[in-house]
N, C-alpha and C positions, 0 to 999 in steps of 0.2 A: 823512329821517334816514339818515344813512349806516351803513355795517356796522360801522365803527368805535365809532360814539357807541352804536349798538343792543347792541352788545359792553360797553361799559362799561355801560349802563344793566342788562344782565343781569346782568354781575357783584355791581353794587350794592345789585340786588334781591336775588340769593343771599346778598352778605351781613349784607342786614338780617334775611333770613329767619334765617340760622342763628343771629345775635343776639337772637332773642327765642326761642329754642329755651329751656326753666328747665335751670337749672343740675343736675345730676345727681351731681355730682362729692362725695362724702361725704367728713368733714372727716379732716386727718390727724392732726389733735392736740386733746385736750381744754382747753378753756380760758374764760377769762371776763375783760373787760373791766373795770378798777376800777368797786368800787360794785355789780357785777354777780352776785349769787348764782343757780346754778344747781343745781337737786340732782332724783336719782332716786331713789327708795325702794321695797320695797327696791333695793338697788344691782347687786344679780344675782341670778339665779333662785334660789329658794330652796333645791334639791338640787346646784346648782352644774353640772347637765349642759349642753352644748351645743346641747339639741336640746328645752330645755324651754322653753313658750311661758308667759309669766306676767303677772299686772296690777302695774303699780306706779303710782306715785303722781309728779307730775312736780309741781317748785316753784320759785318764781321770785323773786328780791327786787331790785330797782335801786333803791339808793340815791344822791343827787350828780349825779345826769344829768336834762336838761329831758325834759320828759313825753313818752311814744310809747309810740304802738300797736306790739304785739308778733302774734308769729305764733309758736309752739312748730312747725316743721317736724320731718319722722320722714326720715333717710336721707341727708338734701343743702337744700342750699339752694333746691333746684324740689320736692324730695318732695309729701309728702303734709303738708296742713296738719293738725296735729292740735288746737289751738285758735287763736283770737283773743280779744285782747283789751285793754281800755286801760288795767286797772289794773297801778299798779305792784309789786302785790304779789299771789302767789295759789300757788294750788295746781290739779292736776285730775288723778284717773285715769282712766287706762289701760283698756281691754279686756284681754284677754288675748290679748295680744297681742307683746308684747315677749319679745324673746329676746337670748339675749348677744349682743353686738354691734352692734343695734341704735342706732342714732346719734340723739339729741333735737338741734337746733339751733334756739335764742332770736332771734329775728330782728326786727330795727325794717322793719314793715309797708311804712314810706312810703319808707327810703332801700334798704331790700334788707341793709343792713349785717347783719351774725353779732353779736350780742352773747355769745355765750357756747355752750358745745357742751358736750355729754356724751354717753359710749358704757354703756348696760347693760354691765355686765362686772362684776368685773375677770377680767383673765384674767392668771397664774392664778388659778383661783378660792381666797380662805382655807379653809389646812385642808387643801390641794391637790385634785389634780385628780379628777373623778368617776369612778365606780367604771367598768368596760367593761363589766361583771357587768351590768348595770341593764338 
């Protein structure tokens, strides 16, 4: 094999490698696919601080679209799975674990697609913002 072809066959290997690398990249916008209900509760830490870690409750409804397995990812689309599942309707919480900012994204198991995304927040938080005092 020549230095040439042993050249391409590295490159090609590098870039299958870095292709299967999960995606890490967290979403820049909140959103949901028709048919696609996505919701967090509560919606943000209860005292509204930056820095408080809380349980909520994460739910899900597709209605109009053919059947699929879903994954609830925490962070990006390669995160951490935080459930599976095949029904099309459900709920499940949380540890305590979620802090503002935190990103859920609804994801179809078999094509990789986002169905729908949500960020713990809002920021600012209602009522404004927390006290510095705390």
């Amino acid at each position: 094999m020549s230095i040439r072809h042993r050249l391409a066959a590295a490159c090609l290997g590098a870039l299958l490698i870095a292709g299967c690398k999960p995606d890490t990249t967290p979403p820049d916008r909140v959103f949901a696919q028709p048919g696609v209900v996505f919701t967090l509760s509560p919606p943000q830490a209860p005292d509204c601080h930056p820095d408080t870690v809380y349980k909520a409750t994460v739910a899900w409804s597709i209605t109009g679209q053919p059947e699929r397995r879903l994954e609830v990812r925490v962070g990006s689309r390669g995160g951490a799975e935080f459930l599976r599942t095949s029904q099309a309707r459900g709920r499940e919480e949380t540890g305590e674990w979620v802090r503002p900012g935190t990103w859920f994204l609804l994801v179809d198991r078999r094509s990789k697609e986002v169905l729908a995304t949500l960020r713990a927040g809002p920021e600012p938080c209602p009522g404004g913002e927390a006290s510095e005092e705390e």
